[in-house]
C-alpha positions as CSV (number, residue, x, y, z in Angstrom):
1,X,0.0,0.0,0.0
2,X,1.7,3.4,-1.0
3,X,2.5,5.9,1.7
4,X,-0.1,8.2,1.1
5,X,-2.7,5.5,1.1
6,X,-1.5,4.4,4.6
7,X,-1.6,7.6,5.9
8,X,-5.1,8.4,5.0
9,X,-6.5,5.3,5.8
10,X,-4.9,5.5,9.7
11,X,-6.0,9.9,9.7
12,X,-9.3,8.6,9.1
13,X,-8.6,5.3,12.1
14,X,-7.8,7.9,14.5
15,X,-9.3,11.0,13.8
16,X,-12.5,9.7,16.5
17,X,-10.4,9.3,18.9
18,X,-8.7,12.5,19.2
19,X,-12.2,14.1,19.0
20,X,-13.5,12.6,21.8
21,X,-10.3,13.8,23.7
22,X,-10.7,17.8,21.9
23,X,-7.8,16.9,20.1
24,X,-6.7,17.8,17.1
25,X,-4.5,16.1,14.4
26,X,-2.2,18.6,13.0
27,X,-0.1,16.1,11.1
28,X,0.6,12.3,10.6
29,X,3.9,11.5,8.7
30,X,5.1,7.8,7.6
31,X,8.4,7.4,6.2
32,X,11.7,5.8,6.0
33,X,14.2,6.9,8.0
34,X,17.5,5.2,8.0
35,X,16.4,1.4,8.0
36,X,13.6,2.3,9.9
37,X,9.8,3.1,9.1
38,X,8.0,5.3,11.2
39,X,4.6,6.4,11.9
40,X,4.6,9.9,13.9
41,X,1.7,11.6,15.4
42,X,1.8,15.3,16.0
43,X,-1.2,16.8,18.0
44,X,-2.6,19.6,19.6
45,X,-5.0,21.2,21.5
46,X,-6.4,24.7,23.3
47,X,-3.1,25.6,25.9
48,X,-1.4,22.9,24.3
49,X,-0.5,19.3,24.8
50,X,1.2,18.1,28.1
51,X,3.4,14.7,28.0
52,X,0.5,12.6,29.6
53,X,-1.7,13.4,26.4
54,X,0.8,12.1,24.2
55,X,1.3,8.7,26.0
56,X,-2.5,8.6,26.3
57,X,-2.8,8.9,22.8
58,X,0.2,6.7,22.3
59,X,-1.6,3.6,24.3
60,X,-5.0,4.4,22.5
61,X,-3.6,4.1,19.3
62,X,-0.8,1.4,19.8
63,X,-3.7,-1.0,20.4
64,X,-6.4,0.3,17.1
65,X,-3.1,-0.4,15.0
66,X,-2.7,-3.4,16.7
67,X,-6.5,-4.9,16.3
68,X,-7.0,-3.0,12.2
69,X,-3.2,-3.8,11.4
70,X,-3.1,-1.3,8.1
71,X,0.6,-1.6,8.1
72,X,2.3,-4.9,7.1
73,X,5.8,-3.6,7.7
74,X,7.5,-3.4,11.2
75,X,7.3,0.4,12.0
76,X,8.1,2.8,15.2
77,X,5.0,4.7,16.6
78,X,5.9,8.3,17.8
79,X,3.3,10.9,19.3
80,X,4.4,14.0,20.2
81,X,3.6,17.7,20.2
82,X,3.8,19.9,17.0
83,X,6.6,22.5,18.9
84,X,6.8,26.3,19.2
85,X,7.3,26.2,15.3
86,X,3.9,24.4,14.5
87,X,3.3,24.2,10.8
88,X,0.7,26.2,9.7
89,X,-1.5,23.7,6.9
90,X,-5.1,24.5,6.9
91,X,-6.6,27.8,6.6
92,X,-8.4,27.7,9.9
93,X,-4.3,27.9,11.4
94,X,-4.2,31.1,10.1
95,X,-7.4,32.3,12.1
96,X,-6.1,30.5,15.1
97,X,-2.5,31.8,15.4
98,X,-3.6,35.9,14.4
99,X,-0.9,38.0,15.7
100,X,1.4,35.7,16.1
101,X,5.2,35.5,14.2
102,X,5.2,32.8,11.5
103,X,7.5,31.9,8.2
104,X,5.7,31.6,5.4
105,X,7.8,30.1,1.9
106,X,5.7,30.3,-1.3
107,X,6.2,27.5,-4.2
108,X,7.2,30.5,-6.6
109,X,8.7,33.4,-6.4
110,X,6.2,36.6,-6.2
111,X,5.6,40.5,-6.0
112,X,2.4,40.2,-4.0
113,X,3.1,43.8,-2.8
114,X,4.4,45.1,-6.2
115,X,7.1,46.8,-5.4
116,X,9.2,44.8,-8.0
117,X,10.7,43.0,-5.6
118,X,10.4,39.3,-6.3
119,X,11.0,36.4,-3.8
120,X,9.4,33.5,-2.2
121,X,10.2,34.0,2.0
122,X,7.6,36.5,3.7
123,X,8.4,36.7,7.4
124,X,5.3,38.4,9.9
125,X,2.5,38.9,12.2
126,X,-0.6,36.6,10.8
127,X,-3.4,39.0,10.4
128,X,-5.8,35.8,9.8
129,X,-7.2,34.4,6.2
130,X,-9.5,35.8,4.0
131,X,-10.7,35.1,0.0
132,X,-8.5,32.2,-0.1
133,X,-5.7,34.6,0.5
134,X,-3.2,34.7,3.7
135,X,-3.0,37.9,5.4
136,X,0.9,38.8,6.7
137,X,2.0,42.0,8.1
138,X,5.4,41.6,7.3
139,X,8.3,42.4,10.1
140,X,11.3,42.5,7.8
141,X,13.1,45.4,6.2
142,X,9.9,45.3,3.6
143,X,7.2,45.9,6.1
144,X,3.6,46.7,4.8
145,X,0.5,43.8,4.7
146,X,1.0,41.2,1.9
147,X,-1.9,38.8,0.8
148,X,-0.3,35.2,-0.1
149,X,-2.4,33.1,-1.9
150,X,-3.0,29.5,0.6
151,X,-3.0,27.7,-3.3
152,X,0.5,28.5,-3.7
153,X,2.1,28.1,-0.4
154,X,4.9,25.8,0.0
155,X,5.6,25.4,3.4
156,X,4.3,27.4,6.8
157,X,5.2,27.3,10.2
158,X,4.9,29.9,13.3
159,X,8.5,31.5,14.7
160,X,9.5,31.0,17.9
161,X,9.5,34.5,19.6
162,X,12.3,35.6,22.1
């Protein structure tokens, strides 16, 4: 079964789970590393997630993998937390995490403010999501509000603040 397949098969296994616990599932990976395969869990919730939720969760879902066995390869289960530099994936992130720092790398280069300045790295305070459109007031030498389109983000995560 290809990795993707897996994935989405054990998101939808676990998904009830963490509901019933006001968890949410922020990611789910599955990948080789090394000679290895692993299947890592990174969850969240309101005030965040203390190191008895992620053995709880751990436990839970050791034994549903157990009992449904999607995964006919050895494998190491990992739960944890999603860190101070949480990735940013769904829109709904971007309402949750308003005025907060976050890094924000687009899958192009673009002028979104067109000042003729092109590049694909925006660094700033999330103003929150709107028209399919992320809203970043940006803290570099640039300043000003940029609108990133959601469609052609790359990769997003929130900045640890000092």
């Amino acid at each position: 079964m290809p990795d993707n397949t897996i994935v989405k098969k054990i998101t939808e296994m676990v998904e009830p789970i963490l509901a019933e616990r006001n968890l949410e599932l922020v990611l789910l990976e599955y990948r080789r590393e090394g000679r290895d395969r692993v299947l890592r869990f990174f969850i969240d919730k309101e005030g965040g997630i203390t190191l008895d939720d992620c053995a709880e969760v751990s436990r839970e879902v050791s034994v549903l993998l157990e009992v449904e066995d999607p995964i006919d390869t050895a494998y190491r289960l990992e739960v944890s937390s999603p860190g101070l530099d949480r990735p940013l994936l769904r829109p709904a992130d971007y309402e949750r995490f308003r005025q907060r720092l976050a890094k924000i790398k687009m899958s192009a280069k673009c002028d979104p403010d067109r000042r003729g300045y092109q590049r694909k790295t925006f660094v700033g305070i999330l103003q929150g999501f709107c028209d399919g459109r992320v809203v970043l007031e940006q803290t570099d030498k640039t300043g000003g509000t940029v609108e990133l389109p959601f469609s052609e983000i790359e990769r997003a995560h929130l900045e640890i603040e000092f």
